[in-house]
N, C-alpha and C positions, 0 to 999 in steps of 0.2 A: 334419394337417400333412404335405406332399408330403418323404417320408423320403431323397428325392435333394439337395432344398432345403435340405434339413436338414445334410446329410452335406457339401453346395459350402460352406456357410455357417462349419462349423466347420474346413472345411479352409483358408476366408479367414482364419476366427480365430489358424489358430496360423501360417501367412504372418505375420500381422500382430505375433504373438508374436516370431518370429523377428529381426524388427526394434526400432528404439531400444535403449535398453541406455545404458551409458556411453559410448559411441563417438560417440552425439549431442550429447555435453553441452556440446563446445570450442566445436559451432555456434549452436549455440543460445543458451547464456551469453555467447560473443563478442560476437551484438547487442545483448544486455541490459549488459552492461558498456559499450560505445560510448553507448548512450543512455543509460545513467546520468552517464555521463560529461563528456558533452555537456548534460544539463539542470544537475547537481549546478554543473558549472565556472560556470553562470551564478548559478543561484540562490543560490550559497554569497556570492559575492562582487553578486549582484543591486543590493543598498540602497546599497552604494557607487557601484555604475554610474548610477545613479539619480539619486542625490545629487549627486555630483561629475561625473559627464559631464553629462545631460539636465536639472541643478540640481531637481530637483522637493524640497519640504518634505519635513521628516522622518517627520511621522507618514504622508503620501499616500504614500510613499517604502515605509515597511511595510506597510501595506493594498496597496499595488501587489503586494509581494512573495509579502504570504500570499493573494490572491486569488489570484494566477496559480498558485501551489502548490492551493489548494483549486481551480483548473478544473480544473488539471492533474490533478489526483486522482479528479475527479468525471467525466471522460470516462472512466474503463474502463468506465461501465457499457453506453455507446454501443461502446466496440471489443467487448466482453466478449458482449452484442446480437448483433450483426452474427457474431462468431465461431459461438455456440453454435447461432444458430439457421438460416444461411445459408452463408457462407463456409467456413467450418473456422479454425481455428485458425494454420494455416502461412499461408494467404494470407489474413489480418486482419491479422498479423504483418506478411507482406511490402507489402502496400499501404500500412500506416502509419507504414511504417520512410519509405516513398517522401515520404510528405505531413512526415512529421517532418523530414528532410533538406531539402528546402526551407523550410521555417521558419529550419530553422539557414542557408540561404544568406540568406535576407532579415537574418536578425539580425545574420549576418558583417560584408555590404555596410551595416547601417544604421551600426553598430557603427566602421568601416573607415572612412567617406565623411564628409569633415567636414561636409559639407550636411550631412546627414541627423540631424544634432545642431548644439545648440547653442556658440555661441562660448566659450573659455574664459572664466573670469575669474581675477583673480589677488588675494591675501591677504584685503579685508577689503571689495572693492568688492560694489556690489548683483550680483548676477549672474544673466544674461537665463535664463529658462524655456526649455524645445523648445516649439517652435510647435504648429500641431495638426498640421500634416503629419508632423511629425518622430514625434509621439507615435499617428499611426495608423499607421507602418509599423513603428515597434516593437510595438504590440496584433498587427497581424496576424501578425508572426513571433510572436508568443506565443501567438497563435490554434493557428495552424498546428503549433508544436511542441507546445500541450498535445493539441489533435485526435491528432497521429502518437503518441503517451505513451500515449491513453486506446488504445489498438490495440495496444501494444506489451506493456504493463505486466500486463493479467490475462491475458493470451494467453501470454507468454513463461514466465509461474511456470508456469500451467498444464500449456504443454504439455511443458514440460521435466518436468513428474511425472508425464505421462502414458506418457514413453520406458520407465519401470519400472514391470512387469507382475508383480505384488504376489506371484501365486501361479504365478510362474515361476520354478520352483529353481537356473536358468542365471545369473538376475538375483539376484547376492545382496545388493546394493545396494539401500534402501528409500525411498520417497516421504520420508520424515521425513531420510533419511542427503542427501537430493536440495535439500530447503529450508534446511538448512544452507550446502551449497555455493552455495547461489543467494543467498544473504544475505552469503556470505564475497565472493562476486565484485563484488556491491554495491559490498557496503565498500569493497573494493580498490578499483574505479573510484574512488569518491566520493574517497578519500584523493588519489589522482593527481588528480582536481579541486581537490581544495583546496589540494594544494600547488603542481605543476608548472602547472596551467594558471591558478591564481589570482596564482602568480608574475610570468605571462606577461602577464597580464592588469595588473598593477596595475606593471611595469618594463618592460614591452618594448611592450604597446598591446594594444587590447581587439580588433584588427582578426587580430592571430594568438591570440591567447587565444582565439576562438570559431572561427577557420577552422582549425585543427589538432583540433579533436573534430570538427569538419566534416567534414573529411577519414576520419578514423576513424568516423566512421557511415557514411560509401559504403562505403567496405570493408567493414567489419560487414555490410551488405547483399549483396555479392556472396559471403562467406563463408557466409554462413546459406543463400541459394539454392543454393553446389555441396552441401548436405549431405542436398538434400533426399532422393534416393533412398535416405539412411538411418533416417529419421523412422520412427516410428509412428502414422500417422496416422488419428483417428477422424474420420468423418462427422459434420457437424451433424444432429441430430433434431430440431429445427424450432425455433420459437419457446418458449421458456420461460413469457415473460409470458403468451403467448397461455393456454396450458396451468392456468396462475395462474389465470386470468381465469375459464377455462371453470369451474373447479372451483368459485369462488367463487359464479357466476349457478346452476349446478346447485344447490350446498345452500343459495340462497338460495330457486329455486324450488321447492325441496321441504323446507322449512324446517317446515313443518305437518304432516309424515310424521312418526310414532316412529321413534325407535330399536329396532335388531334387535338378538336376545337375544346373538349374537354373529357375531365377524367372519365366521366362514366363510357366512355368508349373502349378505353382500358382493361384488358384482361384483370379478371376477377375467378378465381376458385375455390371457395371456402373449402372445401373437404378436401385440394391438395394442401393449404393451407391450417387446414385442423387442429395438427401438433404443435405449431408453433405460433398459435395464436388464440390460446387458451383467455387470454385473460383481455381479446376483444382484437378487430383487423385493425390496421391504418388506415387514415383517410390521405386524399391524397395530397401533397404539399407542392408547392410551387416554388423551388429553388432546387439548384441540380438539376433542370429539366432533362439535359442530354439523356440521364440514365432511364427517361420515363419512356423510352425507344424502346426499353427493352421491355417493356409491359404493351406495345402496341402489334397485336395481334392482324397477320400479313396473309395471304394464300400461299405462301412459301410455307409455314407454320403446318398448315395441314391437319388442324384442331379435328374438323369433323370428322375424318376419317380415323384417323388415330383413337381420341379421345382422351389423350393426354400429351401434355405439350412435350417438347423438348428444348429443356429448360436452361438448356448451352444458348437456343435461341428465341425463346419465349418465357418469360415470368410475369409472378402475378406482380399486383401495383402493391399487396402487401410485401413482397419481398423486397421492390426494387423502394419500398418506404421503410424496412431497415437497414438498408445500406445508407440511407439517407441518415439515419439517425445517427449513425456511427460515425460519419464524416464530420456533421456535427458538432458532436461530442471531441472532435482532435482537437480545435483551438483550446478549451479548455485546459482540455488534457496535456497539453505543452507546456502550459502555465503555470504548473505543478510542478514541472523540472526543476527549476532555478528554487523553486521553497526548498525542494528537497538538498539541493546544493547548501545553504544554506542551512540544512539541518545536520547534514554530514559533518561538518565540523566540530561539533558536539562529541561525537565518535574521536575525533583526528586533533585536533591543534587545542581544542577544549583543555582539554586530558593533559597535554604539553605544559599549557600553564599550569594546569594545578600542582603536576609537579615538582613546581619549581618556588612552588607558595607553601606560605605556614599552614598544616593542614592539622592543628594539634586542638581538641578539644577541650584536653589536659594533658598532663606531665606523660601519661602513659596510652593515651588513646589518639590517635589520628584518623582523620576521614579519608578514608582510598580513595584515591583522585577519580575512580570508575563510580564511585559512589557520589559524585557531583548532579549525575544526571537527576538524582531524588528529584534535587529543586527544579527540574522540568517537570517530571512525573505529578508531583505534587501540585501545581499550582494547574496544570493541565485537568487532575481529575476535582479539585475544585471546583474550574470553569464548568466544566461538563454537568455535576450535580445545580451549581449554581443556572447555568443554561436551562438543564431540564427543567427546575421544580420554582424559579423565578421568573427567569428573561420570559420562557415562551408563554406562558399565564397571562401576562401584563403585555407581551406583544399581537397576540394574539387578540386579544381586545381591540388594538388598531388597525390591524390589517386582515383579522377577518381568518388568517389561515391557520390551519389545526396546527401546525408545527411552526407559528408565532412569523418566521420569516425564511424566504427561501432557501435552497441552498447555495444559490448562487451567491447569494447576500452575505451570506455566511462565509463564505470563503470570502469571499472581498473586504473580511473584517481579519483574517488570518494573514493575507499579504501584505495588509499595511504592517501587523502589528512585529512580522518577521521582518521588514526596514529596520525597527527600532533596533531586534534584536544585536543584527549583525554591525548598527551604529555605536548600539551601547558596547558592546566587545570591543570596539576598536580606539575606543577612550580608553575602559577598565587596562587593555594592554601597554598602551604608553604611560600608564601608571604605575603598571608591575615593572615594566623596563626603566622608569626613574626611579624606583624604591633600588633598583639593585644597581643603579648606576651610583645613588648616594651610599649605599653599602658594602661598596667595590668589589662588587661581586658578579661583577660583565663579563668576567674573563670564565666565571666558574659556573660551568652550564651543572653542574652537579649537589651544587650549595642549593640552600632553602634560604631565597628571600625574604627576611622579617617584612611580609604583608599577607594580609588573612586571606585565604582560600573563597571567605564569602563575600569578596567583591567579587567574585563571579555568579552568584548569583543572579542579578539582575538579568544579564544576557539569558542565563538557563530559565529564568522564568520566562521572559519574554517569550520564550522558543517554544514551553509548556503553554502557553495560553494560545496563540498563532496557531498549535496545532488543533486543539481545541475548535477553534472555530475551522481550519481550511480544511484537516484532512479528515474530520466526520463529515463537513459539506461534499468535498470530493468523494468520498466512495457512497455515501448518497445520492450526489449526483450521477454515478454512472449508474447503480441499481436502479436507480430511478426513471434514466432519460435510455437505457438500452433496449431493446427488444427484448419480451421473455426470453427468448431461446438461446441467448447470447449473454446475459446474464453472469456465468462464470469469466466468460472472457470478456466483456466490460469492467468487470470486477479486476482483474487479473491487469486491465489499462492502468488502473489506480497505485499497482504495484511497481509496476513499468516505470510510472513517472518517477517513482524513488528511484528506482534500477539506472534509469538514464541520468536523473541529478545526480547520483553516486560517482556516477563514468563521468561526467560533465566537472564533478568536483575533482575528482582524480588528474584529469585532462588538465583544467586550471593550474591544480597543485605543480604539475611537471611545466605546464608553459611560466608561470610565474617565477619556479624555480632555475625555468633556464632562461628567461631573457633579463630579469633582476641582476645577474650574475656582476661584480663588478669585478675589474683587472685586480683592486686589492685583497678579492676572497671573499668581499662581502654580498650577502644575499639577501631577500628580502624570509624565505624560508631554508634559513640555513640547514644542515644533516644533522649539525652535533651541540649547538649551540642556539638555542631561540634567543637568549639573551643581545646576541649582536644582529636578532633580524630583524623585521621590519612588518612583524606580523598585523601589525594595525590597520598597515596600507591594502594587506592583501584582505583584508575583514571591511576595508571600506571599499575596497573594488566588488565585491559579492554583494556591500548594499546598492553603491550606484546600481548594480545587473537587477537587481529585487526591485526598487526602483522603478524602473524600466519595466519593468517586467509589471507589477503593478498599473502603469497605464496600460499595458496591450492586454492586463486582464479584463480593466473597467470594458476595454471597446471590444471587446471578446462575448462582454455577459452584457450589453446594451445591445448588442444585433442579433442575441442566440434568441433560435424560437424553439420552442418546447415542442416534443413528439405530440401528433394527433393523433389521437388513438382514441376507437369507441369501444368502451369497454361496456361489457356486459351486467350490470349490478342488479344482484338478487333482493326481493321486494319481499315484504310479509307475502303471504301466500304463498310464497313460491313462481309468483311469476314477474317476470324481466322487464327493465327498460333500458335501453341503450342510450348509452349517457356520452358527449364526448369529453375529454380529456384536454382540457386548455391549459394555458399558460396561467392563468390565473389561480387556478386549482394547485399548485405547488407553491 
């Protein structure tokens, strides 16, 4: 290796050090809080707009909601793509912020423009559906705002934890002290959605309800480009999948070779390996072995001659050690579906009750049933300050680790406390359903129930707190257990799980609503009527599934082993020790 190359390369590196830090983070979090804030303001209050503006049926009304949540979710893996292996990270960001903000002008004007929806109707008459014009230019602003989400969403976690440079003693601040903050800011948006702009939305008109976050994602966008000469910005190393792939076709074609007695026989090339292992190589692990074929170097290979492999049928043992990690990482990653199921209701059958409860503060003021979600929001960013600046202080003293307990742990405190949630709901429900059985008002899906809005509560906290602990664990643990160079698209998994619990809730909602079905009409989630359904049953079938699902997490995070990885940690003077990277260390 040319020792001049060597010597520009590290003097790039600590340039590169010298940058990000905290000083990034107002930019960076400022466009994530605008798009939070901007998708949250809609989808909190969604099934009402739906309902009551574009009249559509109640159950199409929540499949509407959770599908565009589950696109929503399922496009970072396309921004997260495009970032890791082409773009970068800052302009993935900035091009999807560009495509998102027009989505929000279409949905403003559809929103705004009485064309572009359907005619009121008033108390008890049939009332007219949105046409199909009406309802393709609301899809494409939906289009278009989950496209600029799937770009903004595993880019923005990522590279706000990329600004802190783990074994730079200047930065005392940590990736784990970073996903905190980035959860806290969420929250905060999401709260301002639910209440100020769901305000806005359901007493002053959906036309400034969606063009004031409109307004705040342009600036979000001109805010995050002046910060750019402060970033720290990594190169893309190419395609990921592609890498996936290669590894896969090598140990399939050499799937007939033995196994070598051990690793160190295994192809190694740090300088093809250079870009994508910045931050130290793999050691090599011993599960998955099939795939370690593809790292065992053949006279078919033709190494000496060539002097570089071909990597359809040769790779290094560090490649063929993040594929490993990402396989890994899927039981988790599955386990995260069913939470997310269980958070989608919030969005969908939440909202149903409330409308149907006393929502009156006084004589003159009511709570928008889109504004319920606060008591998540709230009690969520509680946990989180309460987490950072208590639990891990005091936990940390016993176990020794800088971020008090793992993240593994951490989530396995969020899936019990999401059983409760979906338990306590399915009580609080058959109590709404007896208050208006004694108030004979079963028949009248359109009456307000005399019982107060804040028995629901409980369940919305619950939901706030669960999140708090699984889903800052979870997208910790993907930034954490991924390979650098994958990083966006690990990120982008964490999204995914919500995308599939959305489809999974969706999927439910229709199997439930059609095998429930009885000869007299009666359902368990009826179209027009919650009052004659049976919504408790279906809120305690999502806890048995969480449940469930809760044991095959425990045996999920009892046999997962932590990435080996020796990373490189800079010493006073300037010179290295190679440290590895255990299970115990997280």
């Amino acid at each position: 290796m040319n020792p001049d190359l060597d010597l520009e390369q590290r003097d790039m590196e600590e340039k590169r050090k010298e940058k990000g830090g905290v000083k990034t983070i107002a930019f960076i979090l400022g466009n994530e809080i605008c798009e939070r804030m901007a998708m949250m303001g809609f989808t909190r209050n969604m099934v009402n707009y739906l309902t009551l503006q574009l009249h559509m049926p109640m159950t199409t009304a929540a499949k509407t909601v959770t599908n565009y949540n589950g696109t929503s979710s399922l496009t970072p893996l396309l921004g997260a793509f495009i970032a890791d292996s082409y773009a970068g990270k800052f302009w993935t960001i900035t091009v999807s912020s560009l495509i998102y903000l027009l989505g929000m002008i279409i949905l403003t004007l559809s929103a705004a423009l009485p064309q572009l929806r359907p005619p009121p109707c008033e108390g008890n008459q049939l009332c007219k559906e949105a046409n199909d014009t009406q309802l393709c230019i609301l899809y494409l602003s939906l289009l278009l705002t989950a496209l600029g989400s799937g770009g903004i969403r595993p880019c923005v976690a990522a590279f706000g934890a990329e600004q802190f440079v783990e074994d730079n003693p200047e930065q005392t601040k940590k990736t784990w002290v970073y996903f905190n903050w980035f959860f806290f800011a969420m929250g905060a948006a999401m709260l301002m959605a639910s209440t100020v702009l769901v305000y806005i939305q359901d007493n002053v008109g959906w036309g400034w309800g969606l063009g004031i976050p409109t307004i705040a994602m342009a600036l979000s966008i001109v805010v995050f480009l002046v910060g750019y000469s402060l970033y720290r910005n990594l190169d893309p190393a190419g395609s990921p999948f592609v890498r996936i792939l290669q590894i896969i076709v090598a140990a399939f074609r050499k799937r007939k070779i033995p196994l070598v007695s051990s690793p160190e026989l295994m192809y190694v090339n740090k300088e093809l390996d250079a870009s994508i292992s910045k931050d130290g190589m793999f050691d090599h692990s011993n599960q998955f072995k099939f795939l370690d074929k593809a790292a065992i170097e053949t006279e078919e290979d033709n190494i000496k001659s060539t002097g570089k492999p071909n990597l359809w049928r040769l790779n290094t043992i560090h490649r063929v050690e993040e594929l490993k990690c990402i396989i890994r990482m899927l039981p988790i990653w599955a386990a995260g579906i069913l939470f997310a199921t269980a958070n989608a209701q919030q969005s969908t059958f939440y909202l149903q009750q409330a409308n149907t409860m006393n929502r009156h503060l006084s004589k003159s003021f009511q709570i928008p049933s889109a504004s319920l979600s606060v008591f998540s929001m709230i009690p969520m960013l509680i946990t989180i300050v309460i987490y950072d600046r208590l639990f891990v202080p005091v936990a940390r003293k016993f176990t020794g680790l800088d971020r008090g307990i793992n993240f593994l742990q951490r989530m396995a405190i969020g899936f019990f406390l999401v059983i409760l949630a979906t338990l306590v709901a399915g009580f609080i429900e058959v109590k709404r359903k007896h208050a208006a059985i004694v108030n004979g008002l079963i028949d009248s899906p359109k009456s307000i129930i005399p019982i107060s809005v804040f028995w629901l509560v409980p369940q919305y906290a619950l939901h706030g707190i669960a999140e708090a602990f699984m889903s800052i664990g979870h997208l910790e643990f993907f930034y954490s257990q991924a390979p650098e160079s994958m990083r966006s698209t690990a990120t982008a998994l964490f999204w995914t799980a919500s995308s599939v619990g959305d489809y999974v809730s969706s999927l439910l909602v229709s199997l439930v609503h059609k095998f429930s079905s009885g000869a007299d009409g009666s359902n368990w989630l009826p179209d027009n009527n919650l009052n004659k359904g049976k919504l408790e049953n279906f809120y305690w079938l999502i806890t048995i599934l969480q449940a469930l699902n809760f044991v095959y997490y425990m045996l999920c995070m009892k046999f997962y082993t932590f990435k080996p990885l020796h990373s490189l940690r800079s010493e006073n003077g300037g010179s290295n020790q190679e440290e590895l990277e255990l299970a115990s260390q997280v």
